[in-house]
C-alpha positions as CSV (number, residue, x, y, z in Angstrom):
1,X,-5.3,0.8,12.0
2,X,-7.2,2.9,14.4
3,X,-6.4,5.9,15.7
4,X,-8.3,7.0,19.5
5,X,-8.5,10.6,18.4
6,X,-9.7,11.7,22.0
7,X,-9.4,15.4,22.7
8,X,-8.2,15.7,18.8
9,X,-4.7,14.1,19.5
10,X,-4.5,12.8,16.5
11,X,-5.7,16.1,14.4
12,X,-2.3,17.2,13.0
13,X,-1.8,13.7,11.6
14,X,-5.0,13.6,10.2
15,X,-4.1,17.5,8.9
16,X,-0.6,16.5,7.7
17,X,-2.0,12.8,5.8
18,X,-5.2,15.0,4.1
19,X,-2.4,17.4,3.0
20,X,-0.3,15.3,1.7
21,X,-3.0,13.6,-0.4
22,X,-4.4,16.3,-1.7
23,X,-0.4,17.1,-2.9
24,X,-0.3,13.9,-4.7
25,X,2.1,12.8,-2.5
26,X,0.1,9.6,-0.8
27,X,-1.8,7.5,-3.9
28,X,-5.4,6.6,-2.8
29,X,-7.0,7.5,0.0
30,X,-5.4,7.0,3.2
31,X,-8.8,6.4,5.2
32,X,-9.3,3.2,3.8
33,X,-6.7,2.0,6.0
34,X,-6.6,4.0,8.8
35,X,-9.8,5.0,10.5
36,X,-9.8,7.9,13.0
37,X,-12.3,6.7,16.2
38,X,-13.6,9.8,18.4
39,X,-15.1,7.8,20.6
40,X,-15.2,4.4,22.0
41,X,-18.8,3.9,20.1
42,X,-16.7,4.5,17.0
43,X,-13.7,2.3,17.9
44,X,-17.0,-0.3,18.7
45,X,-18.4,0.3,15.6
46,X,-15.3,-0.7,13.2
47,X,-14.5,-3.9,15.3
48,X,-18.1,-5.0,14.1
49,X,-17.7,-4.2,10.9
C-alpha cells in the first residue's frame, strides 16, 4: 500500500498508526506494509523496487 501524502494528507494516519504501535496495539511495524510517498519521485521509487 502507498499512501500520496501530498500537502501531509495523510499525517494524522501516519500520527494515529505510530501511536498505536508504540501502545502495543499494532504488532510489527506497520511501514513494512504501507509506505507513505511525498512525492511522485518517491511513489517512482517503490514501484522499482
Amino acid at each position: 500500500v502507498i499512501l500520496y501524502n501530498i500537502n501531509g494528507f495523510w499525517n494524522s494516519l501516519v500520527a494515529l498508526l505510530d501511536d498505536l504501535q508504540q501502545r502495543g496495539m499494532i504488532r510489527g511495524e506497520w511501514q513494512q506494509h504501507i509506505v507513505v510517498a511525498n512525492s511522485l519521485e518517491d511513489i517512482e521509487s517503490v514501484c522499482k523496487d
